[in-house]
Chimera marker file (.cmm) of the C-alpha trace (Angstrom):
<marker_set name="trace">
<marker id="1" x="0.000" y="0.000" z="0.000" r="1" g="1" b="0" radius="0.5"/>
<marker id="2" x="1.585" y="3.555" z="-1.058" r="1" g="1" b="0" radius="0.5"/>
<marker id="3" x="1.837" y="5.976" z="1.637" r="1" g="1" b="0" radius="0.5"/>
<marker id="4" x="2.124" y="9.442" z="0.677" r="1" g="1" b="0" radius="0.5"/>
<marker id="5" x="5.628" y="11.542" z="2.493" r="1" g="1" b="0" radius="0.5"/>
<marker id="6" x="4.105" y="15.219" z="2.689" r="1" g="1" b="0" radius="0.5"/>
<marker id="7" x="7.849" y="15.932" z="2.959" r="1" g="1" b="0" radius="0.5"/>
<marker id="8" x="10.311" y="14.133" z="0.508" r="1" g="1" b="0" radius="0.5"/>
<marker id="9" x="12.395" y="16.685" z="-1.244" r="1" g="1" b="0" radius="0.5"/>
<marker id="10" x="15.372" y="17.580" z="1.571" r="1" g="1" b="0" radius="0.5"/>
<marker id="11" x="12.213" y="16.822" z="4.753" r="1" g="1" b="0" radius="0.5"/>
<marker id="12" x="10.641" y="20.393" z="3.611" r="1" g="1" b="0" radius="0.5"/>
<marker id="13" x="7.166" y="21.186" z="3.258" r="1" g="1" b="0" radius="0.5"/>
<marker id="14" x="7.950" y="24.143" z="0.838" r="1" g="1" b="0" radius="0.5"/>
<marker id="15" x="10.299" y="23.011" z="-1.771" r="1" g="1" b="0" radius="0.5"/>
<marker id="16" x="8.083" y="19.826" z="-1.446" r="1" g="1" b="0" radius="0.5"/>
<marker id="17" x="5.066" y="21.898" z="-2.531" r="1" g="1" b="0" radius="0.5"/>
<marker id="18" x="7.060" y="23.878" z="-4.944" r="1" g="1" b="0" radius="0.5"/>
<marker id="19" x="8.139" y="20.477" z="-7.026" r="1" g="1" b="0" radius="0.5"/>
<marker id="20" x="4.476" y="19.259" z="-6.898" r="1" g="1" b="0" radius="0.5"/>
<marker id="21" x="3.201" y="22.770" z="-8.431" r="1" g="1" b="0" radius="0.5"/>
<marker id="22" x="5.866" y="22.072" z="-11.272" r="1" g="1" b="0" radius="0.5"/>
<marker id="23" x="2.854" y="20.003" z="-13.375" r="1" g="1" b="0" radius="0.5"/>
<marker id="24" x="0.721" y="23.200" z="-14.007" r="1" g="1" b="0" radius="0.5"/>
<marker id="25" x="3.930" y="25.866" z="-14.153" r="1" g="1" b="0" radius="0.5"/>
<marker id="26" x="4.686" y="23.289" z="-17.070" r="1" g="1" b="0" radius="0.5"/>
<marker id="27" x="1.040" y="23.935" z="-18.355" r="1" g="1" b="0" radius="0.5"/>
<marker id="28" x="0.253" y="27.769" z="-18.017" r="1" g="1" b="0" radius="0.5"/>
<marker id="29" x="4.192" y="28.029" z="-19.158" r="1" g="1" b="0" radius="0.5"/>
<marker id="30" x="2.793" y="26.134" z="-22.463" r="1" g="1" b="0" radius="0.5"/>
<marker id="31" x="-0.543" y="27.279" z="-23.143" r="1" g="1" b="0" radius="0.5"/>
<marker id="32" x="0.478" y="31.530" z="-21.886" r="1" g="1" b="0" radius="0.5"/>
<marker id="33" x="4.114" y="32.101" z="-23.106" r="1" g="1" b="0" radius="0.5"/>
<marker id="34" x="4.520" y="28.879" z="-25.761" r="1" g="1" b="0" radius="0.5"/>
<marker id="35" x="0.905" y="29.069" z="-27.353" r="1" g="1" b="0" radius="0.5"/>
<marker id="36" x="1.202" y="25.076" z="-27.905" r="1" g="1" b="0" radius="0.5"/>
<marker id="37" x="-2.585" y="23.518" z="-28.286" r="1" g="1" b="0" radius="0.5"/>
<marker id="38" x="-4.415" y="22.491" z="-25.184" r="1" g="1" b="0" radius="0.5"/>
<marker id="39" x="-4.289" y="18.691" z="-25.423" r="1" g="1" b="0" radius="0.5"/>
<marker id="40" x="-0.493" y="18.342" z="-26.118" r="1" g="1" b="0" radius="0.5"/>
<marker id="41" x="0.225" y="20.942" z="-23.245" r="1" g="1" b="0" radius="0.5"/>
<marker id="42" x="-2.148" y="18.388" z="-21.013" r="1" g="1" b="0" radius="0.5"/>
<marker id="43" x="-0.860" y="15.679" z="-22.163" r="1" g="1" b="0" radius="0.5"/>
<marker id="44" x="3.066" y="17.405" z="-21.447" r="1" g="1" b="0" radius="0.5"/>
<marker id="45" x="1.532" y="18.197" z="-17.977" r="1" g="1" b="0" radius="0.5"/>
<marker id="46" x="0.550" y="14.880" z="-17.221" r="1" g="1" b="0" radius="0.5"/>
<marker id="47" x="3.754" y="13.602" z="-18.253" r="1" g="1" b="0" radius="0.5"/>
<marker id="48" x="5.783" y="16.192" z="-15.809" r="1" g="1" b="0" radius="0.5"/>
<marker id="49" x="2.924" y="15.325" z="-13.217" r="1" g="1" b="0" radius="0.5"/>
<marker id="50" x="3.895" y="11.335" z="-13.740" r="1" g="1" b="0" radius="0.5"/>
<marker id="51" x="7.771" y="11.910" z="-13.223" r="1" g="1" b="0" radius="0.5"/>
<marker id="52" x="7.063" y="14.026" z="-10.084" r="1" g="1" b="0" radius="0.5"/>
<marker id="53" x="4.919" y="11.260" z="-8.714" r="1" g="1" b="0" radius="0.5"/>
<marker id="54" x="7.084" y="8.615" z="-9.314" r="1" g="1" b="0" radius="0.5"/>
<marker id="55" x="10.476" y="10.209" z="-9.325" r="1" g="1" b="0" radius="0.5"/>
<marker id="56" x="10.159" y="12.509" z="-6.490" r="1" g="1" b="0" radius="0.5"/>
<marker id="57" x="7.245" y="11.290" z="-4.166" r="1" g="1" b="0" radius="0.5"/>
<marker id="58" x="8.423" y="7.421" z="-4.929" r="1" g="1" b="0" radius="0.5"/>
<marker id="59" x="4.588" y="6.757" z="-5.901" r="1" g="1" b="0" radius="0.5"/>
<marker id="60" x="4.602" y="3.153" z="-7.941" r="1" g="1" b="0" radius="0.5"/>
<marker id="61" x="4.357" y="3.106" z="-11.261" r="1" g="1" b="0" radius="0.5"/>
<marker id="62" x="1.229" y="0.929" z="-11.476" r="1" g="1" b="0" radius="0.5"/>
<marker id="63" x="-0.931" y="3.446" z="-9.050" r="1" g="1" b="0" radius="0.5"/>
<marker id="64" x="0.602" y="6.698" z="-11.036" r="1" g="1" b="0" radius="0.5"/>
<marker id="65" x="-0.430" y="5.439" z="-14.198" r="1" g="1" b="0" radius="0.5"/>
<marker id="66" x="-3.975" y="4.256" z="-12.840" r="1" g="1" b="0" radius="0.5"/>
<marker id="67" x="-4.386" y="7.742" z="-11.036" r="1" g="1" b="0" radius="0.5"/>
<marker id="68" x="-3.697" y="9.204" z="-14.303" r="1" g="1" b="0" radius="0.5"/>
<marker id="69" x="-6.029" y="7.393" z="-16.832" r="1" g="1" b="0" radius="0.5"/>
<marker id="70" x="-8.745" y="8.049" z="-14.041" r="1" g="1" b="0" radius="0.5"/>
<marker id="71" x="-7.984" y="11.283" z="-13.639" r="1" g="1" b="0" radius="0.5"/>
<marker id="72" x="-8.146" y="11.692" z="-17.847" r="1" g="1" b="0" radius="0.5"/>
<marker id="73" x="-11.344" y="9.738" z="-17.893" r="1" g="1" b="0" radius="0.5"/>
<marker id="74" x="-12.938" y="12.422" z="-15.589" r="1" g="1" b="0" radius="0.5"/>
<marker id="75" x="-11.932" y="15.254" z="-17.823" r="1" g="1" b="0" radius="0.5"/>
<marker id="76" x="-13.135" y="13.459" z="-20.788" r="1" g="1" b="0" radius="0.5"/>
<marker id="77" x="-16.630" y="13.164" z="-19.487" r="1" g="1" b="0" radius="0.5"/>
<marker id="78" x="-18.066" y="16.477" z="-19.044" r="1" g="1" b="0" radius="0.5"/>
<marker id="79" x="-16.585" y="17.353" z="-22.651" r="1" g="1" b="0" radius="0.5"/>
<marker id="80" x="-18.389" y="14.023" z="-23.766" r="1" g="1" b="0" radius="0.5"/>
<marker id="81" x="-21.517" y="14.725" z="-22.173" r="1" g="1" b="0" radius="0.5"/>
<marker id="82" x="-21.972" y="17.928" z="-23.960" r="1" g="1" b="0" radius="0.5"/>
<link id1="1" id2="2" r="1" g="1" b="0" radius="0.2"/>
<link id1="2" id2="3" r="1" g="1" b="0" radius="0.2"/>
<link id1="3" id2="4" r="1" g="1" b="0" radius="0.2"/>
<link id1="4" id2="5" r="1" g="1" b="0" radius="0.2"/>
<link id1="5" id2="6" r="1" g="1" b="0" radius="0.2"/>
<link id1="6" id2="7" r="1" g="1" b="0" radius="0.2"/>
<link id1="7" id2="8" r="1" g="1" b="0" radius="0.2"/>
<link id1="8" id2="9" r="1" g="1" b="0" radius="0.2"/>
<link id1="9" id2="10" r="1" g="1" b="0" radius="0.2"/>
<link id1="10" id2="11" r="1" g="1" b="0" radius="0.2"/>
<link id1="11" id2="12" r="1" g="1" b="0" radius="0.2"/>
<link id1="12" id2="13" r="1" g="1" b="0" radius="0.2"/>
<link id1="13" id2="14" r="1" g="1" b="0" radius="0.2"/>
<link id1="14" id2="15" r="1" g="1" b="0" radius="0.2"/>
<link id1="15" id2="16" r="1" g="1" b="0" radius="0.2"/>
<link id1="16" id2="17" r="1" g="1" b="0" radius="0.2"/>
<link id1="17" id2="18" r="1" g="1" b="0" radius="0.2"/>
<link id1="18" id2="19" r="1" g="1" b="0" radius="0.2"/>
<link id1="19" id2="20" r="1" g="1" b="0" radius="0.2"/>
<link id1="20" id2="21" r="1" g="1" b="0" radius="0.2"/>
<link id1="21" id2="22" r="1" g="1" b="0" radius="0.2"/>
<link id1="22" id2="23" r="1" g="1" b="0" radius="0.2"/>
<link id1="23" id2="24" r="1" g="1" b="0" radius="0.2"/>
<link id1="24" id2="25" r="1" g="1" b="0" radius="0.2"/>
<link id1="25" id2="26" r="1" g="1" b="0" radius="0.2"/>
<link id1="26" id2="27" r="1" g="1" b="0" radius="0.2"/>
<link id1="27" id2="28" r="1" g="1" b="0" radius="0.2"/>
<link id1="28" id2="29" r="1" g="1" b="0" radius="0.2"/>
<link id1="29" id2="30" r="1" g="1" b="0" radius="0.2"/>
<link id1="30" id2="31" r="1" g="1" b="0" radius="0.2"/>
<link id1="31" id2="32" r="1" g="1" b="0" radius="0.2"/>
<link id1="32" id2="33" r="1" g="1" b="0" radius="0.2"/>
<link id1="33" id2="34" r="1" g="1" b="0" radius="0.2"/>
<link id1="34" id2="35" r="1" g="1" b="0" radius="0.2"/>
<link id1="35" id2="36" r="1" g="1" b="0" radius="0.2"/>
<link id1="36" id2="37" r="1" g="1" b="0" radius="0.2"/>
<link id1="37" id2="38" r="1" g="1" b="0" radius="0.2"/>
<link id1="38" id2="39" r="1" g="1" b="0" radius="0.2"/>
<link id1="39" id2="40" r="1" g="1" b="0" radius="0.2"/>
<link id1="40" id2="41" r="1" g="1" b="0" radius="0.2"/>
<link id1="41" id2="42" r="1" g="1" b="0" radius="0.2"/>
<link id1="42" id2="43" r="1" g="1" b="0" radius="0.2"/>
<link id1="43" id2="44" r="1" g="1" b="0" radius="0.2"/>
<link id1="44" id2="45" r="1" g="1" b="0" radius="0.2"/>
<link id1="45" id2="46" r="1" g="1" b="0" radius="0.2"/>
<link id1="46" id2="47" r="1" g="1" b="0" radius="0.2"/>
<link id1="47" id2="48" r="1" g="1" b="0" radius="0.2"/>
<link id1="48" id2="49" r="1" g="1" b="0" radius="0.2"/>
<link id1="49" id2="50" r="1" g="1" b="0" radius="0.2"/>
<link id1="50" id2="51" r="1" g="1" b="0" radius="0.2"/>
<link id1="51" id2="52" r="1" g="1" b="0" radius="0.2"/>
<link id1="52" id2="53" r="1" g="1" b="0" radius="0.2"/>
<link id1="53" id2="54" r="1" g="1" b="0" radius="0.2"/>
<link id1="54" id2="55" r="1" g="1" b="0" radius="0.2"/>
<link id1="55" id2="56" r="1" g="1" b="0" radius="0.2"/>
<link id1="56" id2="57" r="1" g="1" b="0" radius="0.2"/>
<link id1="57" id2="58" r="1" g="1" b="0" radius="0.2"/>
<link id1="58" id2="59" r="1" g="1" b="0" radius="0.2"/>
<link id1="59" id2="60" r="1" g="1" b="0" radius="0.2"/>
<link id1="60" id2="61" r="1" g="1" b="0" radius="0.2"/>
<link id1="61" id2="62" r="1" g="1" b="0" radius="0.2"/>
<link id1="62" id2="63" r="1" g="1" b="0" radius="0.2"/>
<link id1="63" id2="64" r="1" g="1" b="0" radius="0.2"/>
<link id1="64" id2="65" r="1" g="1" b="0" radius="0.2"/>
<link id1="65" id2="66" r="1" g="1" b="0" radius="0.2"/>
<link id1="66" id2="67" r="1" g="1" b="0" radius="0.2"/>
<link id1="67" id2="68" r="1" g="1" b="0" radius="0.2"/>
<link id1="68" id2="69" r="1" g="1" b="0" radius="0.2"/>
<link id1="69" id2="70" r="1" g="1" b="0" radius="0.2"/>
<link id1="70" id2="71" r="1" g="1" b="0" radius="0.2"/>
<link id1="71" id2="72" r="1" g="1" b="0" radius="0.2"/>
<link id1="72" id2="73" r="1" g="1" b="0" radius="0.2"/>
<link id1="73" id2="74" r="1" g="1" b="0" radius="0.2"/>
<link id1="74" id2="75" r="1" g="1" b="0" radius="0.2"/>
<link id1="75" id2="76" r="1" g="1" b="0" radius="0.2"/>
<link id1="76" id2="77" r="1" g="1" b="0" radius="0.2"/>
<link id1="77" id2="78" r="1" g="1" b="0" radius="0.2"/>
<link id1="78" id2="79" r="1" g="1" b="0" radius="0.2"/>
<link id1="79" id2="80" r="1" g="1" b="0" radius="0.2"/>
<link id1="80" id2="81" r="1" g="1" b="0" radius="0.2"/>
<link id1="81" id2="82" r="1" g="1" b="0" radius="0.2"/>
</marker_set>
């Protein structure tokens, strides 16, 4: 079972939080200041969002990939509903 650390980068809350925030930096840096279309930047997000999970907060693969196709399937289903 995956328990989250609230602290894993250096036992700090802050630069913790900081790293975890680097997923939608990524994505306002791409769709503001790089004008790249919406579903690459979210898919380039999600990617960035995937290596912070499993490279920083030592999430498993598995999980991080499940958390992410749920989390996709979500978005999709408002759009899809319309």
């Amino acid at each position: 079972m995956y328990v989250q650390q609230y602290a894993p980068v250096l036992g700090s809350l802050a630069i913790s939080s900081a790293v975890a925030a680097l997923p939608l930096l990524v994505l306002f840096v791409l769709l503001g200041g790089l004008r790249v279309r919406a579903w690459l930047a979210s898919l380039i997000a999600l990617a960035v969002a995937l290596v912070v999970a499993i490279a920083v907060y030592a999430m498993p693969v598995g999980q991080a990939l499940l958390a992410g196709s749920e989390g996709a399937v979500f978005g999709f289903f408002p759009i899809l509903w319309i």
